[in-house]
C-alpha positions as protocol buffer text, in pm:
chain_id: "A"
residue {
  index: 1
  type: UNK
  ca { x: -391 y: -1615 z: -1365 }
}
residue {
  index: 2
  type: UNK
  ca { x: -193 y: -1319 z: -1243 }
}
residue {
  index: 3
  type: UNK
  ca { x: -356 y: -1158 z: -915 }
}
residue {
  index: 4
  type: UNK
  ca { x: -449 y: -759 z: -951 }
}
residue {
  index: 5
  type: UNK
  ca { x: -426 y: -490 z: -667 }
}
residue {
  index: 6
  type: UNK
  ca { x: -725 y: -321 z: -614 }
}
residue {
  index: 7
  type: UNK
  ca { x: -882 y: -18 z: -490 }
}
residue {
  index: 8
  type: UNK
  ca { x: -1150 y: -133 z: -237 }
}
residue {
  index: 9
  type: UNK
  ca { x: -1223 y: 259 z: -152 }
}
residue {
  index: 10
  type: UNK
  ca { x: -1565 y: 187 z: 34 }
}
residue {
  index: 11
  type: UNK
  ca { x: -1368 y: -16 z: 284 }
}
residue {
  index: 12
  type: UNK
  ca { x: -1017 y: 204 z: 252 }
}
residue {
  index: 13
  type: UNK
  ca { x: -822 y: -89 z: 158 }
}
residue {
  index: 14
  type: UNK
  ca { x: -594 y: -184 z: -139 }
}
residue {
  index: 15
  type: UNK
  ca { x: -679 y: -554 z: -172 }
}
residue {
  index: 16
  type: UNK
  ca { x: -485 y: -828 z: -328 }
}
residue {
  index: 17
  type: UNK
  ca { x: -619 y: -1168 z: -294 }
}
residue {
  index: 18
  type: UNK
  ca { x: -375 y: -1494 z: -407 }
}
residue {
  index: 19
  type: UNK
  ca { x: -472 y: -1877 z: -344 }
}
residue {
  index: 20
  type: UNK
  ca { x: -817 y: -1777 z: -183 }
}
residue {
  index: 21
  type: UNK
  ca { x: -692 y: -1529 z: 84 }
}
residue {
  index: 22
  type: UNK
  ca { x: -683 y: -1130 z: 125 }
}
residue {
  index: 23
  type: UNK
  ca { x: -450 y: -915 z: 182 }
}
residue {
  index: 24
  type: UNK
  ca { x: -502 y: -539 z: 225 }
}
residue {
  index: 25
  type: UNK
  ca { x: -326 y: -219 z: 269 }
}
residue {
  index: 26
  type: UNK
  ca { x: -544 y: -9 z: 499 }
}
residue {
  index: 27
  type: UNK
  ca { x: -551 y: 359 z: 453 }
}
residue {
  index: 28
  type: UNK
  ca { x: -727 y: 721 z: 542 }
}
residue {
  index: 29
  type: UNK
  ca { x: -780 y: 958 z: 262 }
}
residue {
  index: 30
  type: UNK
  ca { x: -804 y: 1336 z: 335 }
}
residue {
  index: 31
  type: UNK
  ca { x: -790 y: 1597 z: 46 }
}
residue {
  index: 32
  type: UNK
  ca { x: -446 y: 1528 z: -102 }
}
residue {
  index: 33
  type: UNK
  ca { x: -282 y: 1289 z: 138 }
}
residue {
  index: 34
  type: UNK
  ca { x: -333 y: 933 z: 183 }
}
residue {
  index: 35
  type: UNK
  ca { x: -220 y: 744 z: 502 }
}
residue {
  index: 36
  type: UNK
  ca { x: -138 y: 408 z: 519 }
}
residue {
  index: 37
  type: UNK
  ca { x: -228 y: 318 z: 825 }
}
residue {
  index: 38
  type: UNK
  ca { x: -172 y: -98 z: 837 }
}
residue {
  index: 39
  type: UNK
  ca { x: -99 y: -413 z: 638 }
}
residue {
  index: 40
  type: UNK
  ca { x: -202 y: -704 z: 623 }
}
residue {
  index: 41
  type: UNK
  ca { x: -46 y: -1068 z: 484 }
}
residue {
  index: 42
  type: UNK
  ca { x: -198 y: -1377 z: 601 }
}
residue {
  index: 43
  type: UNK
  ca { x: -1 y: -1654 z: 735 }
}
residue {
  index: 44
  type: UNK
  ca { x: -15 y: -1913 z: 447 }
}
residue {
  index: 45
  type: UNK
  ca { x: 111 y: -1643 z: 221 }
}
residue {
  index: 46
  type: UNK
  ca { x: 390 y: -1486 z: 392 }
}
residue {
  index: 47
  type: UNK
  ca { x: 766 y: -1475 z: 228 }
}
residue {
  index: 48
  type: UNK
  ca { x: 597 y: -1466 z: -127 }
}
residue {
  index: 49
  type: UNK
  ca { x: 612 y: -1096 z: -217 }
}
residue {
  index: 50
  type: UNK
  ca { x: 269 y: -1047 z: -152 }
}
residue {
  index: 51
  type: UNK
  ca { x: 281 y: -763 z: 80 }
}
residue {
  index: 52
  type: UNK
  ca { x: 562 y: -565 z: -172 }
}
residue {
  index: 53
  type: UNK
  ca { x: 312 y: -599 z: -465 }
}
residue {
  index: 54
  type: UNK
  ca { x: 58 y: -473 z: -295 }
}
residue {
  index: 55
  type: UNK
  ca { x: 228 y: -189 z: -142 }
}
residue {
  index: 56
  type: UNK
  ca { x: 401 y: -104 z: -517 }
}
residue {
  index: 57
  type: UNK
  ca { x: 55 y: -83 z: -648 }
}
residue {
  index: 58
  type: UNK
  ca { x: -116 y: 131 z: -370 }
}
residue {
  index: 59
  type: UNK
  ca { x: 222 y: 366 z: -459 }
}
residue {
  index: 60
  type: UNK
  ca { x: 158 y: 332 z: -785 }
}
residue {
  index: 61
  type: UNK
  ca { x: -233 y: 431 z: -743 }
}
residue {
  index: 62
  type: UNK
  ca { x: -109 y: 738 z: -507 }
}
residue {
  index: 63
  type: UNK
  ca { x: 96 y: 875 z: -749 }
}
residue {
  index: 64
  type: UNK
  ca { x: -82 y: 856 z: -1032 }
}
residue {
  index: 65
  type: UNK
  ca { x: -384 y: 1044 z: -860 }
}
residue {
  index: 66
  type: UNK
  ca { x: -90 y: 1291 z: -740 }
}
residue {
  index: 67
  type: UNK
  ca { x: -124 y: 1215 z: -380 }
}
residue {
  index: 68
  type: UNK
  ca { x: 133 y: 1279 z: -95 }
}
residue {
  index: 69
  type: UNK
  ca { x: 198 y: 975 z: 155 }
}
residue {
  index: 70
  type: UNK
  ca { x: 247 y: 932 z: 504 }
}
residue {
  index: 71
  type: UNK
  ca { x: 385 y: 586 z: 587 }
}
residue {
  index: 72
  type: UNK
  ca { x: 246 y: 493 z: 942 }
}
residue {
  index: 73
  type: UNK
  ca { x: 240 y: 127 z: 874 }
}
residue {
  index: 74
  type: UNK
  ca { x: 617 y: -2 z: 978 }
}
residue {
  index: 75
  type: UNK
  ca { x: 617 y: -220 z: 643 }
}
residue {
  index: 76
  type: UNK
  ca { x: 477 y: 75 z: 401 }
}
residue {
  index: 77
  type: UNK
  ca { x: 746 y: 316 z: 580 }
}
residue {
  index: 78
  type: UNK
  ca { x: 1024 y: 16 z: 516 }
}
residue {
  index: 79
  type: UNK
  ca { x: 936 y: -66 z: 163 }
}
residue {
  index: 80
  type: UNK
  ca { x: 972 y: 297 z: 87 }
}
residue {
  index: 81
  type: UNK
  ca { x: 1292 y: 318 z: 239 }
}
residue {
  index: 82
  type: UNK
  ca { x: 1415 y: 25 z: 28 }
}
residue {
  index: 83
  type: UNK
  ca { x: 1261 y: 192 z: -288 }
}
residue {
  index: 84
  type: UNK
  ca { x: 1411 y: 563 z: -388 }
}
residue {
  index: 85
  type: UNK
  ca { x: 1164 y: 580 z: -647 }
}
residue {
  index: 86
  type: UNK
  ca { x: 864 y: 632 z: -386 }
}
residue {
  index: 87
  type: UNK
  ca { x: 1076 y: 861 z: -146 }
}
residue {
  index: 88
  type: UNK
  ca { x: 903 y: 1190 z: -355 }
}
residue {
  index: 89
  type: UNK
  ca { x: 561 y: 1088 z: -249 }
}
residue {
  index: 90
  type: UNK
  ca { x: 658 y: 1107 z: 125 }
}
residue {
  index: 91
  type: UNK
  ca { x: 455 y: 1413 z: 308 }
}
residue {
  index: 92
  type: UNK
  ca { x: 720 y: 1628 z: 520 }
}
residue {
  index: 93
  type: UNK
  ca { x: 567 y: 1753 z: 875 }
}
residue {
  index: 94
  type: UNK
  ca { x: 677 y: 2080 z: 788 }
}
């Protein structure tokens, strides 16, 4: 069964659960801009790619809804770094 990223927006997470546990991608939405603000892997599923699909999808989700990101979480802010393809959706303090 292949686990899906959702949008939990009444708790401002993106949610992926594997093997019985949650992770989430915690963010603040204001007009146009969504800030992800924390992540978070649990223990017993750590160093399987978890985190990265769920971050990939929440990118996904902002761009499709033509949002602008600001990467406050260090792991969001990495992953983007790593991934050219997400650098556009980056907000710029002007």
């Amino acid at each position: 069964m292949e686990n899906v990223v959702t949008d939990n927006r009444a708790e401002n997470e993106f949610e992926l659960e594997v093997d019985g546990h949650r992770a989430i991608a915690a963010y603040q939405l204001e007009g146009d801009t969504i800030t992800f603000t924390h992540t978070l892997v649990p223990k017993k599923l750590e160093g399987r790619g978890v985190a990265s699909k769920l971050i990939r999808a929440a990118l996904d989700s902002a761009r499709d809804r033509g949002l602008k990101v600001i990467p406050i979480c260090p792991f969001v802010k990495a992953f983007i770094e790593r991934h050219p393809e997400y650098q556009a959706l980056v907000e710029h303090a002007a």
